[in-house]
N, C-alpha and C positions, 0 to 999 in steps of 0.2 A: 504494500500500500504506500502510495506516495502523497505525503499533503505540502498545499501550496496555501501560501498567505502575505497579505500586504503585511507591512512590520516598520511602514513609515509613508513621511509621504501626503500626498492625496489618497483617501481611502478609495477612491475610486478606478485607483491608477493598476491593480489587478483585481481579477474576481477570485475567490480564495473556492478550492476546489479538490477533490478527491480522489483518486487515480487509484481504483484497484488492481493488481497484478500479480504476479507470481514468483517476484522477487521475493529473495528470504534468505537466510543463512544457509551456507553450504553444511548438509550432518555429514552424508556420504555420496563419495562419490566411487562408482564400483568402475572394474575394469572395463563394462560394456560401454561405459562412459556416460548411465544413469545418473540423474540427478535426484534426491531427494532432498526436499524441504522440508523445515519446521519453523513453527513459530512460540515466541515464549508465555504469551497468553492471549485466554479463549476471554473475549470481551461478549457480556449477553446484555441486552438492549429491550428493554420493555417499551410499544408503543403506546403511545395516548388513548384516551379512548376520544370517542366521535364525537363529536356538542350533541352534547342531549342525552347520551347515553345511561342505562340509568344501572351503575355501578358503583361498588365502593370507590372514594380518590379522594387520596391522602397527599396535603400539600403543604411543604415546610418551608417555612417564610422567615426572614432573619436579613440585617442591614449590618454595616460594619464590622466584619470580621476582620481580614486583615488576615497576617499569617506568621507563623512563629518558628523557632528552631526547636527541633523534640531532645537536641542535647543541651537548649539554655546556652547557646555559643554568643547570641547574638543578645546577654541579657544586658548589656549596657543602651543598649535602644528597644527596651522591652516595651512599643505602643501596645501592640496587638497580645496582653498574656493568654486572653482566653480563648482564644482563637485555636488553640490545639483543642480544649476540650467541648467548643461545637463541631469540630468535626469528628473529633473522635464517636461521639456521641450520636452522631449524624451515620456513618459506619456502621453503628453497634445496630440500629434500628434500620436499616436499609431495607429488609424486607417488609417494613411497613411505612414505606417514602415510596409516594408514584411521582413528583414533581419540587423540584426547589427554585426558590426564587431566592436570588441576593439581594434585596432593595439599595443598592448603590454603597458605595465605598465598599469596592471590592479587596485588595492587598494592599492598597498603601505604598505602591511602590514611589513613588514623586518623581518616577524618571528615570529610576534603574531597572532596565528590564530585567534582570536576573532575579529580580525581586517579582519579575512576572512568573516565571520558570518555577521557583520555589513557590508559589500560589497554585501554581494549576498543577504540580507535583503533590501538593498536600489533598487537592480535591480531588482530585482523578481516583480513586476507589469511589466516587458517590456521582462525579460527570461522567463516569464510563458504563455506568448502570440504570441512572434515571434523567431525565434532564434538568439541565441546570441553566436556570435562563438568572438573568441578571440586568439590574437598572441601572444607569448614570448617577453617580454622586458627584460632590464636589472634588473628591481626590482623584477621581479619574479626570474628570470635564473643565477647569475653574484656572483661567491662565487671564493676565492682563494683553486687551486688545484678539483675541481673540472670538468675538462673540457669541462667550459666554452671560448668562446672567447678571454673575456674580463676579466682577475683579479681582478674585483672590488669586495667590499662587498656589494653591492647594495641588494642583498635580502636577504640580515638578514639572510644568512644561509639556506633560504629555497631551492636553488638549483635547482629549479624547481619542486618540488613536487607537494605542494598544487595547482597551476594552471591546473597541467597536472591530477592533479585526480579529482578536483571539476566541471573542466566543461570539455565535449566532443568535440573531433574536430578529422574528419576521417582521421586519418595521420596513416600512416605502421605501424611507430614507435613514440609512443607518447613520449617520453622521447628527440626527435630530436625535434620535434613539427614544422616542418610542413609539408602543407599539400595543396590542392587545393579542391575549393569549384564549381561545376556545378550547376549553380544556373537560368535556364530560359535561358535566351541572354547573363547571363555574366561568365565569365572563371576566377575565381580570386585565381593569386598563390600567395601562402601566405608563407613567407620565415621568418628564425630565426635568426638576425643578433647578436643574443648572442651565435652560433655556426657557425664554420668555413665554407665562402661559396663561399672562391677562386674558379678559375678553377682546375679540377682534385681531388676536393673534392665530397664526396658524395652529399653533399647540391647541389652544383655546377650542379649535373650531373640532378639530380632532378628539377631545377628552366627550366635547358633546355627542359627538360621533357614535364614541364607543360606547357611551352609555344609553345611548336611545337608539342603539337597535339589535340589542339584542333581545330575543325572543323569550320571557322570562317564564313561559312554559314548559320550555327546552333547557334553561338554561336560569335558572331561578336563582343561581347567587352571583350576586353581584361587588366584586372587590376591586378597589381604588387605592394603587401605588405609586405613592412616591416617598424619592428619597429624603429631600427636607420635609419637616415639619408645616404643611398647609395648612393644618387644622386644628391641635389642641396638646400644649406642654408644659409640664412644668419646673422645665428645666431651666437653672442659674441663671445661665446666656438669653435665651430671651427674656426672662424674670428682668436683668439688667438696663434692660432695653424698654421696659413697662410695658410688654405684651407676651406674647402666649405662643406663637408664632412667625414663623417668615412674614416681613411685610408686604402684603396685599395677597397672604395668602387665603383663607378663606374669604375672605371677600366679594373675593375673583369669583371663587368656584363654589362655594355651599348652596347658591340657589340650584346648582346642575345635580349635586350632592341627591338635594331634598326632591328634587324635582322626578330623578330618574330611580328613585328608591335605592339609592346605592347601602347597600347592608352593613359593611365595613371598609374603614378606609385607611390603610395602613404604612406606616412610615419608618424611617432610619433617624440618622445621624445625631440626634441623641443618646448617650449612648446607656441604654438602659431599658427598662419598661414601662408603662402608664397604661392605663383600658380608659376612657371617657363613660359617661352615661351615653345613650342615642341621645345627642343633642344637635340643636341648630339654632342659628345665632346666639352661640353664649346661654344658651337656656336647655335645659335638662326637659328634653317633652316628656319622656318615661323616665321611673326610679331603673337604676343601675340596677342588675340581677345577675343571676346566674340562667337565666331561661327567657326566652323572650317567648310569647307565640302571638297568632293572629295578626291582624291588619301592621302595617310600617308603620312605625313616628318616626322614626330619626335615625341618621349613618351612628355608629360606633367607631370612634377612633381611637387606633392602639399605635403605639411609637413598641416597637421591638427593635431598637440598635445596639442589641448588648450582644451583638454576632461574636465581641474577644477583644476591640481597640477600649483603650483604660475609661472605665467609667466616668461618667459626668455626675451633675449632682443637680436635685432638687428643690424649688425654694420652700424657706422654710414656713411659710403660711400654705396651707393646702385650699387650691379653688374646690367650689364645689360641686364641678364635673370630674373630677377626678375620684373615678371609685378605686382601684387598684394600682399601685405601682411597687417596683421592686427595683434596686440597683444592682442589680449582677448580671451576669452573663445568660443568656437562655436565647430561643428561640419560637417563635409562634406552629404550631401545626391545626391545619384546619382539615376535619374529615367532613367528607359530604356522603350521607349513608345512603339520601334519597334525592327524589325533586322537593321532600317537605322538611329532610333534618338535617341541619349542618349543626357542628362542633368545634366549637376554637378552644383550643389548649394552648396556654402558656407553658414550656416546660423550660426547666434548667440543664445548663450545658455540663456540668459537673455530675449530673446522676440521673439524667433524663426526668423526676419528679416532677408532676406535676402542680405550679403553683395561681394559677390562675384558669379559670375556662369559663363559657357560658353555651349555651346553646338557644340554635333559633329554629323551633318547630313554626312553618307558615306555608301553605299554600298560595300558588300562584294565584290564585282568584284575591286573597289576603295584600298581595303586591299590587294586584290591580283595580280593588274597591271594586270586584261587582261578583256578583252572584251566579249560583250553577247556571243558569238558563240564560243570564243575560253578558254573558264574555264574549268580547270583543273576538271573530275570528283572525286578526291582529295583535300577538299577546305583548307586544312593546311594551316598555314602561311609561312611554310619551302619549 
């Protein structure tokens, strides 16, 4: 097998591509002057299931990991410690992971590819089995004069390159990076808060996109990624700043939130955990639970970026949408059992334990406000 990849550059400057063949290490070569082949491992590959299909799918979601040295070589720049034990963790449980997401801030490299090599070295037991898709953060995307977002120097220059060539994600345009994933029951838009995603921007027109047309009969959960903070935190740094979030982020976007029934809306780059009540505008429509059912009030937003880079911190008055938070290391997994129960567990990356979950029993008629006899043969959420 031969692969090919851009690795700098214009990202468009080759197409990245897969050449199977039958080259391979020489074991024996006999006098007749046979060749025999081997190879050193058998990689097995689960596909997706179809939108709509109505199957178990188990999806592990997590931001900020980063990547670490398993002999401690590297402990005088130790950002990422926890980052050995989400993946370890992530390993031990593989045969109950159909899909993972990285919500952005992938390795951490700032510029040194080697530091890409030793990232996709550490996850390749868990990319070569399920897929592994992944969002833009600010350490991959965030260069001065670039147009990015945000002016920071956060990715060493890299500007998005190496993320948008080393791993695939079905977006129009990979250099915008993003994109939506049809995955069984669940609809998950995945947006790039290191480019502009006001109203009457492109991105904008895109996130509308993706939430109003999917068919929430076929496709009944509906999840919203991005890697900064759009929607609700209680972290130092914005704390500082006398808000809650990135500015102009829900603003922008909570009326598309409320509008298209998005279920949950899930974030990075803080680096920790929080769950929100379903709220919208700053108001709690439902009490926080462990169980939701029946008709929609409001998105649920959860910040999981405790993927392993060094914890952040929390202010110390608690709002009062905040039901749940934890500082340490974990990851999000969501099981979808049907079209009417999904399950969000919060677990930890040190012993898999569960320390958060809820679940939301609702039918699609529940999503669309009407009744057995009188549903829309149209089952949009618009």
């Amino acid at each position: 097998m031969t692969v090919t990849w851009t690795s700098g550059y214009g990202s468009s400057e080759a197409t990245p591509f897969v050449k199977w063949g039958i080259q391979g290490q020489i074991q024996i070569l006999s006098p007749a002057g046979t060749l025999t082949f081997s190879r050193e491992t058998m990689c097995r590959f689960k596909a997706p299931p179809y939108p709509g299909e109505d199957s178990q799918q188990r999806v592990v979601i997590f931001g900020d990991m980063g990547k670490a040295e398993a002999d401690g070589s590297n402990v005088y720049n130790d950002f990422e410690p926890g980052s050995l034990n989400t993946t370890n963790q992530l390993i031990k449980d593989l045969k109950n992971i159909d899909l993972v997401i990285h919500n952005g801030d992938i390795c951490y490299a700032s510029g040194y590819l080697s530091q890409w090599d030793q990232f996709t070295a550490q996850v390749e037991p868990i990319a070569s089995t399920v897929p592994y898709m992944i969002g833009s953060g600010n350490h991959e995307r965030d260069w001065p004069g670039s147009g990015s977002f945000y002016g920071t120097l956060d990715s060493g220059g890299e500007c998005g390159v190496p993320a948008q060539n080393m791993f695939y994600v079905p977006a129009e345009n990979r250099e915008q990076f993003w994109y939506s994933i049809d995955y069984g029951m669940f609809r998950f838009c995945i947006a790039n808060t290191e480019l502009d995603w006001r109203p009457g921007t492109e991105q904008y027109k895109f996130i509308e996109h993706c939430l109003s047309s999917v068919d929430r009969q076929k496709q009944p959960w509906l999840i919203f990624l991005a890697h900064r903070v759009l929607g609700y935190s209680s972290a130092t740094f914005y704390g500082a700043e006398g808000t809650t979030e990135e500015p102009m982020g829900r603003e922008s976007l909570q009326s598309l939130w409320q509008k298209y029934k998005v279920d949950i809306a899930i974030y990075g780059h803080v680096h920790g955990y929080e769950r929100t009540c379903p709220i919208y505008e700053n108001v709690c429509v439902a009490k926080a639970s462990d169980r939701y059912t029946g008709a929609f009030t409001a998105t649920t937003h959860v910040v999981v970026g405790g993927g392993g880079a060094s914890l952040a911190e929390y202010t110390s008055v608690r709002a009062r949408w905040s039901h749940a938070q934890d500082l340490d290391y974990g990851f999000a997994k969501l099981t979808a059992f049907n079209h009417t129960t999904l399950l969000f567990e919060y677990k930890k990356s040190r012993d898999g334990s569960v320390h958060d979950h809820f679940t939301i029993d609702r039918d699609y008629r529940d999503i669309l406000a009407c009744g057995v006899d009188n549903c829309p043969e149209t089952t949009l959420a618009a």
